[in-house]
C-alpha positions as a printed NumPy array, in Angstrom:
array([[ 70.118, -43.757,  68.031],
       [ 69.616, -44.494,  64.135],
       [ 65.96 , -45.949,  65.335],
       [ 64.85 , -42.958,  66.391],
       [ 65.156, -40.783,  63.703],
       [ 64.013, -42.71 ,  61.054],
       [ 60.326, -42.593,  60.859],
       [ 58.01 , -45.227,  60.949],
       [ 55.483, -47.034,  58.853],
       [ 52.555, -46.085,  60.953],
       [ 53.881, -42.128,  60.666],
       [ 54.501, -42.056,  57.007],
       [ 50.747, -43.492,  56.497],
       [ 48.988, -40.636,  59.223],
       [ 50.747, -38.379,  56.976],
       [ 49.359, -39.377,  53.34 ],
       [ 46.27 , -39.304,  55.025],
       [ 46.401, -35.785,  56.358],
       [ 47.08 , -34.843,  52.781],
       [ 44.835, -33.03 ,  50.92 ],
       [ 43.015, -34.494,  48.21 ],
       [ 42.773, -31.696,  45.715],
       [ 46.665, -31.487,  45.52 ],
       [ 46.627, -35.544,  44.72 ],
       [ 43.402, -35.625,  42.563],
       [ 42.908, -32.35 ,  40.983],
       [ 46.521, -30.637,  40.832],
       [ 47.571, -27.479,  42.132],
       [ 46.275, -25.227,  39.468],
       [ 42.649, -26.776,  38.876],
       [ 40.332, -24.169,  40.561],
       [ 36.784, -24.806,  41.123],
       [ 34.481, -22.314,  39.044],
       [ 31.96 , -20.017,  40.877],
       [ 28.147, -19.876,  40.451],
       [ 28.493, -16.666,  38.466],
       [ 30.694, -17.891,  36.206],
       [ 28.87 , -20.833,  35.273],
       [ 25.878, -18.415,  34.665],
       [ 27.722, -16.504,  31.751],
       [ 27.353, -18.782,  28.967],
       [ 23.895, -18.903,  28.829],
       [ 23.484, -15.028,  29.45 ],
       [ 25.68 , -14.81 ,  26.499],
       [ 23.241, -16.873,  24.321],
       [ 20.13 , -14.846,  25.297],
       [ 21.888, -11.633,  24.568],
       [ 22.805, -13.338,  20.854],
       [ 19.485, -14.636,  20.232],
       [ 17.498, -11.373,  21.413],
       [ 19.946,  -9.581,  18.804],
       [ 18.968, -11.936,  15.951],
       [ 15.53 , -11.334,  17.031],
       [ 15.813,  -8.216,  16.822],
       [ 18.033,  -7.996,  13.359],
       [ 15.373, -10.318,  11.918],
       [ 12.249,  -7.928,  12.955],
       [ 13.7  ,  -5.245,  11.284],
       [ 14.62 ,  -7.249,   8.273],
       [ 11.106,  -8.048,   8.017],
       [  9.827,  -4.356,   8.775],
       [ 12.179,  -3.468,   5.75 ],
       [ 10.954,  -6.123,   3.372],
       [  7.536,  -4.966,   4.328],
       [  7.891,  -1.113,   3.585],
       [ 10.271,  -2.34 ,   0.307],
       [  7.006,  -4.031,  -0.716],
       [  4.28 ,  -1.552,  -0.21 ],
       [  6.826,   1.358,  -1.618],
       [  6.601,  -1.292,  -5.203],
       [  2.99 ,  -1.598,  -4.785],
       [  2.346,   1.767,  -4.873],
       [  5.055,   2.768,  -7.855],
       [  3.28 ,  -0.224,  -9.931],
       [ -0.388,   1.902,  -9.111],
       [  1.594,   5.033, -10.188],
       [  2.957,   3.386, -13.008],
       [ -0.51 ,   1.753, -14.516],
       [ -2.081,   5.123, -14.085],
       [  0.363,   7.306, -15.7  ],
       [  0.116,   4.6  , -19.265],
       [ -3.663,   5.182, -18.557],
       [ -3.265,   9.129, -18.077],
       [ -1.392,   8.984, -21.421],
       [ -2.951,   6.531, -23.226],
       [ -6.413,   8.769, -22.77 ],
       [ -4.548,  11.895, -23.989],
       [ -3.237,  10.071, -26.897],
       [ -6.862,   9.606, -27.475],
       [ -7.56 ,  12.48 , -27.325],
       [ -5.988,  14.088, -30.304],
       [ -7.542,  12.204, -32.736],
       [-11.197,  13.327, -31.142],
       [-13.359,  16.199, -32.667],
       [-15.333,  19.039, -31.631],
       [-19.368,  19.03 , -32.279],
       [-20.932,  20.849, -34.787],
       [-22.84 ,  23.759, -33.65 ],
       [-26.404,  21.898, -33.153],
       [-24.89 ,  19.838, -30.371],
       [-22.679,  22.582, -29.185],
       [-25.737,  24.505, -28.518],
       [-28.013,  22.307, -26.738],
       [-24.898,  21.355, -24.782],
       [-24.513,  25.085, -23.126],
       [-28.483,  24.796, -23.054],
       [-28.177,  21.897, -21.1  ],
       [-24.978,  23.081, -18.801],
       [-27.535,  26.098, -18.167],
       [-30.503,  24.631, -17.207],
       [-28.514,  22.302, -14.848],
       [-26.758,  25.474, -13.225],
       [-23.168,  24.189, -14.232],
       [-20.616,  27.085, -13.78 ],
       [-17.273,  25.632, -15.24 ],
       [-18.619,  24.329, -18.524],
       [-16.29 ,  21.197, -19.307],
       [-15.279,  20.688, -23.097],
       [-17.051,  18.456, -25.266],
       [-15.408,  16.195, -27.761],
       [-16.798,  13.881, -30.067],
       [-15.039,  10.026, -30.134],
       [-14.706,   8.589, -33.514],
       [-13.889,   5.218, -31.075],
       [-17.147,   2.394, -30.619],
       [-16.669,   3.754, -26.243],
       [-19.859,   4.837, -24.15 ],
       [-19.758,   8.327, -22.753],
       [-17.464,   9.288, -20.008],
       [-15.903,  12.444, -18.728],
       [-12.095,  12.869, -16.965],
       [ -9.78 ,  16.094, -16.145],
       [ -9.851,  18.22 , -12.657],
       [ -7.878,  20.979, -14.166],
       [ -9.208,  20.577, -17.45 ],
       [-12.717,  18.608, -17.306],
       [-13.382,  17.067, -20.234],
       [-16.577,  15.124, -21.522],
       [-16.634,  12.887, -24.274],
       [-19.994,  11.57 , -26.591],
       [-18.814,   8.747, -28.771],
       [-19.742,   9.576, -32.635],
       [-22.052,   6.488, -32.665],
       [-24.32 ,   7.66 , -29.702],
       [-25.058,  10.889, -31.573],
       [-25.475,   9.373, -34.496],
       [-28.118,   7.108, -33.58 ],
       [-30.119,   8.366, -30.542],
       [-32.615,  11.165, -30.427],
       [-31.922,  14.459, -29.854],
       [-33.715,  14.191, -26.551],
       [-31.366,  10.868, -25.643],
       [-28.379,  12.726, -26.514],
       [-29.716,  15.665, -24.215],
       [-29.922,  13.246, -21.023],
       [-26.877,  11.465, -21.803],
       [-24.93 ,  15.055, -21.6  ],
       [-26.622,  16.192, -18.517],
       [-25.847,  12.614, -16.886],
       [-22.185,  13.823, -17.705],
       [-22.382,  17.356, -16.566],
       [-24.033,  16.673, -13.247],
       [-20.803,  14.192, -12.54 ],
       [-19.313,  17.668, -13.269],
       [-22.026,  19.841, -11.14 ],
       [-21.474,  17.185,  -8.168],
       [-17.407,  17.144,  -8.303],
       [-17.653,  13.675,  -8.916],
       [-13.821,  13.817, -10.625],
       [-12.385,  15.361,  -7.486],
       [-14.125,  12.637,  -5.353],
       [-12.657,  10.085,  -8.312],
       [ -9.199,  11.67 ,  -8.045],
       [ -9.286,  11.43 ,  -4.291],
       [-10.265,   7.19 ,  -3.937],
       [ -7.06 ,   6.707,  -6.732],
       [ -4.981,   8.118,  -4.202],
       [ -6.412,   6.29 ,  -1.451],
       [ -6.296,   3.165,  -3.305],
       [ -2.438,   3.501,  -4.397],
       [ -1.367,   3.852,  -0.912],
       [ -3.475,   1.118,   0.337],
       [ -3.213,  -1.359,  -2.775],
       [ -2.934,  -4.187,  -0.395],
       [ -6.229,  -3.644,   1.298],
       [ -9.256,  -5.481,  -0.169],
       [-11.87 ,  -3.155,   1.127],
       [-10.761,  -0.58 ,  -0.455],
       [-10.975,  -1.915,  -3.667],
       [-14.714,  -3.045,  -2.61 ],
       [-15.397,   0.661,  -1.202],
       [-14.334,   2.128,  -4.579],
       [-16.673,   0.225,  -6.346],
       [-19.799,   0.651,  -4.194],
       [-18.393,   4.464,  -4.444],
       [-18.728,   4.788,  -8.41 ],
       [-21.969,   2.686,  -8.427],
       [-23.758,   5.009,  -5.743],
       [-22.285,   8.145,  -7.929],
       [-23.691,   6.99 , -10.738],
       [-27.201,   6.055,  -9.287],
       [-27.124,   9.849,  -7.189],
       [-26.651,  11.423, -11.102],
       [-29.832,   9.37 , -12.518],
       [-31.686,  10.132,  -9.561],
       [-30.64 ,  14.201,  -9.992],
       [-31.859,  13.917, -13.282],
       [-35.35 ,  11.704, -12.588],
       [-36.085,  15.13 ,  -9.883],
       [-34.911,  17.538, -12.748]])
């Protein structure tokens, strides 16, 4: 019978029914994604920003140190034209004539100085002012011993020599070093200056007991 084989209206709709609706809707090769998977894109982006973090701390850490290391070569630089500058000077300075060479040792003696700087006389309008470790040095200025007594010019040397007596220079030598590494630092600076004015007030005060 031709009737029963064919299939009928209410059997062809029970089977579109039964069909599943991911093989209608979505297709055959549409897969749903896992909760892992979804995960990994914003892993990924943490990992690439804590890299750039991490590029960009040590970019900063190098700009840093590439700034110090030029703040210290400038110190270096400005002290070596001073270093030379005072050396130039120095070769147009004369000795003293024997009157003021002798109250000098006089004076070195008296004060107990062992390594007895050299004196020079400077032809420039300067105050007094010593410099050298390896080769201490103290320098009168021609117009000081022209026009104070001999008993000024005595207590102007021994202000000089007990900056010698006292290793003042050393000290001096030490605080420049200190002060070209840490440039940056405003107390330093400060403490250098409250240094020299306290060394200079502890060689008055030497002398006033003298």
């Amino acid at each position: 019978d031709d009737s029963s084989q064919t299939p009928s209206a209410r059997d062809m709709l029970a089977g579109a029914v039964q069909t599943p609706l991911t093989e209608t809707t979505n297709g055959p090769n549409r897969t749903e994604r896992s909760p892992v998977e979804r995960k990994r894109p914003a892993s990924a982006f943490n990992n690439s920003k804590s890299v750039l973090d991490a590029v960009f701390a040590v970019s900063a850490l190098s700009w840093l140190a590439l700034v110090h290391a030029f703040g210290i070569m400038l110190c270096a630089v400005l002290l070596a034209i001073r270093t030379r500058s005072l050396h130039r000077r120095k070769q147009f300075m004369v000795l003293p004539n024997a009157q003021l060479e002798d109250m000098y040792r006089e004076t070195a003696q008296e004060l107990g100085v062992r390594r007895l700087p050299k004196l020079l006389i400077s032809l420039e309008k300067t105050g007094p002012y010593s410099f050298g470790v390896l080769r201490p040095t103290i320098v009168l200025p021609a117009i000081c011993t022209g026009q104070l007594t001999t008993q000024e010019v005595r207590i102007v040397i021994a202000h000089e020599l007990v900056h010698h007596r006292r290793g003042d220079l050393i000290v001096n030598a030490v605080q420049l070093a200190i002060a070209m590494v840490w440039w940056f630092h405003p107390v330093v600076w400060i403490l250098n200056k409250s240094i020299r004015r306290i060394r200079e007030d502890c060689c008055d005060d030497t002398l006033l007991a003298a």
